[in-house]
TITORBA-711349 format. One record per residue (C-alpha): x negated, y negated, z negated. Coordinates in steps of 0.001 Angstrom, whole numbers, padded with zeros to 6 digits, always signed. Example, Ala and Ser with C-alpha at 12.3 -4.5 7.8 and 13.67 -1.06 7.14 Angstrom:
-012300+004500-007800/-013670+001060-007140/
This chain:
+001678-033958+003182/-001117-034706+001185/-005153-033084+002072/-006156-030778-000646/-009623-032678-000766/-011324-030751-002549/-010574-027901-000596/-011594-029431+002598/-015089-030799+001379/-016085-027676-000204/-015442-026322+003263/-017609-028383+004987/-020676-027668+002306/-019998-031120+000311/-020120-030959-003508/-017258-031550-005466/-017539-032361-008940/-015030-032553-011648/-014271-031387-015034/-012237-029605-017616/-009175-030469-019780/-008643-028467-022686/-006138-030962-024613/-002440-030608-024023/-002067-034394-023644/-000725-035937-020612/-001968-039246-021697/-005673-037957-021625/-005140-036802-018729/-004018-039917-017312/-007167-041431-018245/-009837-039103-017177/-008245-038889-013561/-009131-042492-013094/-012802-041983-013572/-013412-040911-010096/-013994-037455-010329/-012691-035265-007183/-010707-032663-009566/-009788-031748-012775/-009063-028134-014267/-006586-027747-016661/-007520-024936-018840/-004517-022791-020284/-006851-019326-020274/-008850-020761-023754/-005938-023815-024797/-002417-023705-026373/-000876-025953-023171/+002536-024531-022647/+004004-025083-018364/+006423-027935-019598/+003079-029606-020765/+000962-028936-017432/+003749-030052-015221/+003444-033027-017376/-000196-033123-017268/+000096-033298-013280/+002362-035944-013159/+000326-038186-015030/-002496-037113-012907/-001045-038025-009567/-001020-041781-009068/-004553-041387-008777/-004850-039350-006733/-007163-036419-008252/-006218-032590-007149/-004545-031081-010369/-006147-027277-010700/-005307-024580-013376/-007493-022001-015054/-004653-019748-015621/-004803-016808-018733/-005425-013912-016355/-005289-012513-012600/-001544-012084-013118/+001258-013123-009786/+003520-014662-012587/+000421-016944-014019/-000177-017946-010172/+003384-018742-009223/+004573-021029-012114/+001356-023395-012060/+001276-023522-008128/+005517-024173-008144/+004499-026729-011171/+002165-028797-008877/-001558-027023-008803/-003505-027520-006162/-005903-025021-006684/-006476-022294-009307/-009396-020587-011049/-009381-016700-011828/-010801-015775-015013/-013255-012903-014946/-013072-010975-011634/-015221-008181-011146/-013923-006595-008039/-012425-006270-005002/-008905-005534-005641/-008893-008278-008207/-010495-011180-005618/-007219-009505-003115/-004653-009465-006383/-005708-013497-006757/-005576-014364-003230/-002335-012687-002366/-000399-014415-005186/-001401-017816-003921/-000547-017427-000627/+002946-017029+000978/+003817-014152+003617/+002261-012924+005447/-001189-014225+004083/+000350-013098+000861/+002908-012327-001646/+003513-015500-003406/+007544-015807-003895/+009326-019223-002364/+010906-021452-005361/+010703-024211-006992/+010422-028063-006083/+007735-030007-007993/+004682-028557-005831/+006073-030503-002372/+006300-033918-004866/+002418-032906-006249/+001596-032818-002267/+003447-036032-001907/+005903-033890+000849/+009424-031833+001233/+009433-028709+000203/+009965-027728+003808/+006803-029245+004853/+004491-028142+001578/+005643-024347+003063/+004570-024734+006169/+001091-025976+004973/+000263-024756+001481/-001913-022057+002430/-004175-024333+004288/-004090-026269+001320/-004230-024604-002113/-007634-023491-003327/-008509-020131-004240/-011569-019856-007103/-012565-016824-008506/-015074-016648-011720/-017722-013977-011979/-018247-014190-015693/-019276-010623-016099/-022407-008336-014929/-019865-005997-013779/-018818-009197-010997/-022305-009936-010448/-023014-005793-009191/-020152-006184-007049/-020635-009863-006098/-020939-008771-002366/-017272-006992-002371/-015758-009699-004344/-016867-012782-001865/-016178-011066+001198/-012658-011218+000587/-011057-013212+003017/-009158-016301+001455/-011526-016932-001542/-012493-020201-000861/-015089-020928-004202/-016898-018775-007272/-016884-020145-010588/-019856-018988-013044/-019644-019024-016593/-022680-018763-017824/-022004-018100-021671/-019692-015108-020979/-021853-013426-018064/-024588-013988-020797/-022566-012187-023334/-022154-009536-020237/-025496-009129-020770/-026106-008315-024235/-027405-011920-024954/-025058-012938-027521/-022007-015063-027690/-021972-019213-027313/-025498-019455-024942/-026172-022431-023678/-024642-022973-019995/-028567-023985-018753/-029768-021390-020265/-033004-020332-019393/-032754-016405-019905/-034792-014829-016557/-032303-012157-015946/-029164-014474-016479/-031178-017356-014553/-031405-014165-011583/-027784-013178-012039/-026528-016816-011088/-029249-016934-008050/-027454-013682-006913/-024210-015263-006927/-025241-017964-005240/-026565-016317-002639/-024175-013920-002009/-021680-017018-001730/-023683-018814+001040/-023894-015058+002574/-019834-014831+003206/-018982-018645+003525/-017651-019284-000207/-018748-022591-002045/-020832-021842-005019/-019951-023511-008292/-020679-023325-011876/-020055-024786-015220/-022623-027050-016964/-023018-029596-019534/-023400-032594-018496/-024547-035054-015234/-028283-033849-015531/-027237-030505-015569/-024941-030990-012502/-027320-032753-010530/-029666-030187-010875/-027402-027305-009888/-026191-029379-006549/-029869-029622-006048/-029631-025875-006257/-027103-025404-003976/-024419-025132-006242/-020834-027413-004726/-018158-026920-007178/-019626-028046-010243/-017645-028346-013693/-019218-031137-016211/-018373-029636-019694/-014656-030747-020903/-012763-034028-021899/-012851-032677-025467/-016635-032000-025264/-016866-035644-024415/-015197-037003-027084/-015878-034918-029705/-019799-034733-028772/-019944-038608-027686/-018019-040028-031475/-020247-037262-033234/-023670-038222-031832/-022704-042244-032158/-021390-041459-035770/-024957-039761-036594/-026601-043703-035618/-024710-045183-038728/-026779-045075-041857/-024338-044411-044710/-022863-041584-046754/-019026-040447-045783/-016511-039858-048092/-016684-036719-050570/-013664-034476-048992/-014538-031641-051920/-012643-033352-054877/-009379-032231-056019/-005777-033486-055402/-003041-032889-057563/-004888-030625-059818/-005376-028588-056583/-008745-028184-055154/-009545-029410-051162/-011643-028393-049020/-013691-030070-046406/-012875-030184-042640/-014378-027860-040471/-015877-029775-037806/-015374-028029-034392/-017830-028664-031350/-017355-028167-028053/
């Protein structure tokens, strides 16, 4: 059977850096898993990629041998159990903010009598590269458990939350814990607000306090070097579709000409212009 990696150098104090995909495309998948990143997050909480399309997504992933990981919808057992059985080797909980809900998310990942997690299913021994038999003796030594405290109400109880034994990383999101805050929606991931710049220090504190790795979105290299500097392990650089979207956009804007007017009318009908979406 296969070493969960990632799991095993965030254990040792390593960083581990990866990123997220937000398009339902196996094929761009395929291609940002040979970069060399460690991991790569699929993210079904904010994207319309159906478990047909993730199973998909992990297959294409697996000849080179990145660790597949899921930001499922919500803390739910029935999230947990169809992206583990459909090859994840780690998932991310969206917005915990206590203690049952750090238990609730390590319980459904882990079989009895660590946990609740029901035995089914075939494709997660062929993500490990094992029989079935074998990925049940060892997957709770080898999926990763990462909960994300997104929301004052996490930070205040950041001490109950990472004492849970089993939680093996913290995710922050920095725009939503912002929001939290009464700062506004769509803040910057570096943002330089004191008391969300204190919240994240208390986070990452309180991590190194119980023995979980610390890790945090950002938006690019820079940003991710200077959170390892920090302290920080498990660190997220933006999204695939931030990357292409921000990379064409930006090397578009270097072109001196005029585009095409997309206000004129067709068939008598008038069209509208694109909405341009950034990520």
């Amino acid at each position: 059977m296969r070493v969960n990696h990632v799991r095993h150098r965030l254990a040792g104090g390593e960083p581990s850096i990866g990123t997220w995909l937000s398009l339902p495309s196996p094929e761009a998948a395929e291609y940002i898993a040979e970069l060399g990143l460690d991991w790569l997050v699929v993210d079904t909480e904010h994207n319309p990629i159906d478990i047909t399309t993730l199973a998909r997504m992990f297959a294409a992933m697996r000849p080179s041998g990145i660790a597949p990981m899921v930001r499922i919808p919500w803390n739910t057992p029935e999230n947990v159990k169809r992206v583990l059985d459909a090859g994840a080797w780690g998932i991310v909980y969206p917005m915990v903010n206590s203690r049952e809900e750090a238990e609730r998310a390590v319980a459904a990942a882990r079989y009895h009598p660590a946990g609740t997690r029901s035995v089914g299913g075939g494709r997660h021994g062929m993500s490990f590269e094992t029989s079935v038999k074998e990925y049940y003796q060892n997957a709770n030594d080898e999926v990763l458990v990462v909960v994300q405290i997104e929301h004052i109400d996490g930070v205040n109880n950041a001490d109950e939350i990472l004492s849970v034994p089993g939680v093996n990383a913290c995710f922050i999101g920095p725009n939503d814990l912002a929001a939290s805050m009464g700062h506004g929606l769509g803040v910057a991931l570096e943002t330089d607000i004191p008391e969300v710049v204190d919240a994240i220090r208390i986070i990452r504190e309180t991590c190194v306090k119980h023995g979980v790795a610390p890790g945090i979105h950002t938006s690019g290299a820079a940003a991710v070097q200077r959170r390892i500097d920090e302290g920080f392990q498990f660190c997220a650089m933006a999204s695939e579709l931030r990357y292409m979207v921000g990379s064409l956009g930006e090397d578009l804007a270097t072109i001196d000409w005029s585009p095409s007017d997309r206000t004129g009318k067709v068939g008598g009908v008038e069209a509208e212009a694109g909405t341009v979406v950034r990520y």
